[in-house]
C-alpha positions, 0 to 999 in steps of 0.5 A: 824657220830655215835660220832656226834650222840652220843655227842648230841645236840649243846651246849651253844655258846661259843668261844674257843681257841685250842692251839695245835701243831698237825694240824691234831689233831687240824683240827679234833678237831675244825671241831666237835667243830664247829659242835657243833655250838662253834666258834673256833680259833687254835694257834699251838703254845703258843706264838701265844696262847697269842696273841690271848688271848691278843686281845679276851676273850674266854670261855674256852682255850683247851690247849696242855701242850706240845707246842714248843716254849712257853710251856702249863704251861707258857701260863696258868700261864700267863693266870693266872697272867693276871686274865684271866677270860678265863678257861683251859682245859689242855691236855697232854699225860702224864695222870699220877695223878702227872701230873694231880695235877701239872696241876691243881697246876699252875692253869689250871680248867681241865685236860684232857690225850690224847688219849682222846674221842671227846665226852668227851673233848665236855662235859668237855667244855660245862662244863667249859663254865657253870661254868665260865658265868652268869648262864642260867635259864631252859629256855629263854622265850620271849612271846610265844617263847622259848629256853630251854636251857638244851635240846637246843630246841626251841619252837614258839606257842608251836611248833618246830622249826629247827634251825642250830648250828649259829642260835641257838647261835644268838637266845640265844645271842638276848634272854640271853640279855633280850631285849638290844641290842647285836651289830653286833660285839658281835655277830661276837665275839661270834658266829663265830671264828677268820677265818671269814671276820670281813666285812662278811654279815655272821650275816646279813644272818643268822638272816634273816634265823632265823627271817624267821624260827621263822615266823610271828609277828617279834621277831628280831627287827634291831637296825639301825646301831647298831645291833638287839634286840628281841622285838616286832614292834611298 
């Protein structure tokens, strides 16, 4: 509890692969992730890395640099030669500057020694994820509600509201569109992670969670059969 403490608050939403071939170490690292409100997919080894990447595009890729199999440094030059828009985090235990460099030379955007701390690795990601999309202003402002970005707090009326890690993604996914609509798939894309039933009611169920902590007017109008958009009823 004290490492979840001191990582903070809840970052941006964002979907990340982490190939790596320790379960254990994987299993741990995604569980913090997601609790960070990160939608998270796990490839053991680099093949299966890219296939995932072959059917979804990531914010950021963490990517042990020795895999069995298809090596780390074949999966980022892929990555690389593919013109992925994805960015990689590389991990390795061997941290020498040699190591560093070779790493960043084949085109990886960071890298990471193992061991590593937990609330290192999360800032790295969060700012990999900045750099590599559309910039956010400070806030995200729809009437009189609001989600500051830095500080990953959410006002209505000028009063806190509590959201969870996945109800705080929806929201900045639904203000971050400025009024489209964002479909009930690109919600499922990038909310939640590849272990989710595509026919779960998950999205369904969370926004009505939202809509009923955000109160009254409605911010979240449902575009049938489309998805949702922030707006105000006609």
């Amino acid at each position: 509890m004290a490492l979840l403490r001191a990582i903070g608050h809840p970052g941006l939403a964002m979907r990340v692969l982490l190939v790596e071939d320790h379960p254990r170490l994987a299993e741990t690292v995604a569980t913090v992730l997601r609790r960070q409100g990160m939608a998270v997919d796990i490839a053991f080894d680099g093949r299966e890395a890219l296939q995932h990447v072959a059917l979804i595009t990531y914010d950021v890729v963490v990517l042990d640099r020795d895999l069995p199999g298809v090596n780390g440094d074949d999966v980022c030059r892929s990555l690389v030669a593919a013109g992925s828009p994805s960015a990689v985090l590389m991990l390795t235990a061997a941290g020498t500057l040699e190591d560093r460099l070779e790493g960043l030379g084949i085109g990886a955007d960071d890298y990471l020694a193992k061991p590593f701390h937990l609330a290192e690795l999360v800032a790295r990601i969060r700012a990999l994820a900045r750099r590599s999309r559309r910039p956010l202003p400070p806030a995200l402002v729809y009437g009189d509600l609001e989600l500051d970005c830095a500080r990953r707090v959410v006002m209505r009326r000028g009063e806190p509201v509590a959201l969870s890690p996945k109800e705080m993604a929806v929201l900045e996914l639904l203000l971050g569109a400025d009024g489209a609509v964002v479909s009930t798939e690109q919600i499922l894309e990038r909310v939640w992670d590849d272990a989710t039933d595509p026919f779960t009611n998950a999205v369904r169920m969370t926004v009505s969670r939202l809509r009923s902590k955000l109160g009254d007017p409605p911010m979240i109008l449902t575009v049938t059969p489309v998805g949702y958009r922030i707006g105000s009823a006609p």
